[in-house]
N, C-alpha and C positions, 0 to 999 in steps of 0.2 A: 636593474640587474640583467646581466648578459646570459641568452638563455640558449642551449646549444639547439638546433635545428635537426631533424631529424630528419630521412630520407622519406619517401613517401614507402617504401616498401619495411622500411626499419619500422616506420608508424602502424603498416598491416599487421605485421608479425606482432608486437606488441599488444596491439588492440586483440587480436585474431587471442592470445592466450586472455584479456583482460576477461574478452564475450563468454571463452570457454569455461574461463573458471567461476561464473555466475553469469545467470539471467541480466541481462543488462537491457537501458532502456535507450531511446536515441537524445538522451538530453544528456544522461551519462558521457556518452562515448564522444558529444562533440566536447564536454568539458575536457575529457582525458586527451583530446587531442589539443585543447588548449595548453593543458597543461604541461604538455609533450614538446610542444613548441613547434608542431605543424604546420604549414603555412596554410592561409585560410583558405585559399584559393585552391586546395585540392581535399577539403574534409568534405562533401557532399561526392568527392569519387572516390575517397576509402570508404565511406558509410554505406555509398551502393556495393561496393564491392562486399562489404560485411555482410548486408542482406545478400546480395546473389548467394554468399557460400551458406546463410542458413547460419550465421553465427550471431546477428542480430535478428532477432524477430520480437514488435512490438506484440502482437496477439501473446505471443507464449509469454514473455515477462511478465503483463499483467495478470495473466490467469496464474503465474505462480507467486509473484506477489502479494496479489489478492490473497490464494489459498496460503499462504505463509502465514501473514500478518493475523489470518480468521483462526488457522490451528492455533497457533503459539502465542500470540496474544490477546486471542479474543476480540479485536477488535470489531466496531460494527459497522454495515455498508456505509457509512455516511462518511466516516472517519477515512474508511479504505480507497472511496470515490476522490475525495477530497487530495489526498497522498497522491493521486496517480496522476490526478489533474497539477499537481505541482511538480508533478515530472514530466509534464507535456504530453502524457500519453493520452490518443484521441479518445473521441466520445463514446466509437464502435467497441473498443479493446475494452475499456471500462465495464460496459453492459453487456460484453460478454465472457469477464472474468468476474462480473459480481451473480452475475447466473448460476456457474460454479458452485456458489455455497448453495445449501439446501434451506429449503423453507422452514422444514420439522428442526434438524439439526440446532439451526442459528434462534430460535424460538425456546428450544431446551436449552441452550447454553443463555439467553435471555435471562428464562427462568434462576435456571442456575445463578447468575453473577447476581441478582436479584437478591435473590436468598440469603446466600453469601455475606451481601452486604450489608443487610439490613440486622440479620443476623449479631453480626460485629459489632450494632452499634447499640448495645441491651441498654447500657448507661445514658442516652438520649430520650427525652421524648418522643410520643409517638409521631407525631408533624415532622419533629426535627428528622427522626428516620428515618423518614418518607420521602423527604426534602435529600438528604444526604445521598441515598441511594437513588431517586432520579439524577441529581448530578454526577451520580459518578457511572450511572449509565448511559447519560448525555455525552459526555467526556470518554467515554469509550467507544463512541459515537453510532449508535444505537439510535433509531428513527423516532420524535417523537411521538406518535399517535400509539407505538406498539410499548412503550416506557408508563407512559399516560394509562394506557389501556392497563398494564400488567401492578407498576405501584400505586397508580390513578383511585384502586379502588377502596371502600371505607373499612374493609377489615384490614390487618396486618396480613403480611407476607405470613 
């Protein structure tokens, strides 16, 4: 399929509103220029031009990413690490948008999904509970020594 070419300034403009209307990351923006029909040989000079204006910035993506994914979904550091690392964002941005979340916080909503779930599952055995509710806080990717530690132990929730 014949794909129209765009100018390299038609490509700024474009990008310049993609960055503004969300946090975006640099594995994003060179797809969209794929997708755009950019010629390859000038997307590492839109991308710098996007950093110099402050319209891409990997640090700030991931720390709101991070805080996104940890408010609204719960998600846990391993799951969030994991995400960001599939967006090619580096090792420094990762460890310090997982810094971000709180120790107390992320520990009380632990507890919390915890409860929750085991909760839920009255009509199971107690094994099976236990069993159900590590997986599903493995799966929301929650570390295991602190999963271990919290359903690990021989009373119920």
């Amino acid at each position: 399929m014949y794909k129209k070419h765009l100018t390299k300034e038609q490509a700024l403009q474009k990008l310049k509103h993609y960055c503004a209307y969300q946090e975006r990351c640099h594995s994003e923006v060179k797809e969209k220029l794929f997708n755009l029909g950019v010629w390859k040989k000038e997307h590492d000079e839109i991308i710098s031009t996007l950093i110099e204006e402050n319209y891409l910035n990997e640090e700030r993506f991931a720390i709101a990413y991070a805080g996104g994914k940890w408010r609204v979904k719960h998600w846990g550091r391993v799951k969030i690490k994991y995400e960001l690392k599939q967006k090619q964002v580096s090792e420094y941005c990762i460890k310090k948008a997982l810094q971000q979340i709180s120790q107390e916080e992320y520990l009380a909503v632990l507890k919390k999904l915890a409860d929750e779930k085991y909760a839920s599952l009255k009509a199971e055995q107690y094994l099976v509970r236990k069993k159900k509710t590590m997986d599903y806080l493995l799966n929301k990717g929650f570390e295991m020594d602190l999963v271990r530690g919290l359903v690990g132990k021989e009373k119920p929730l």
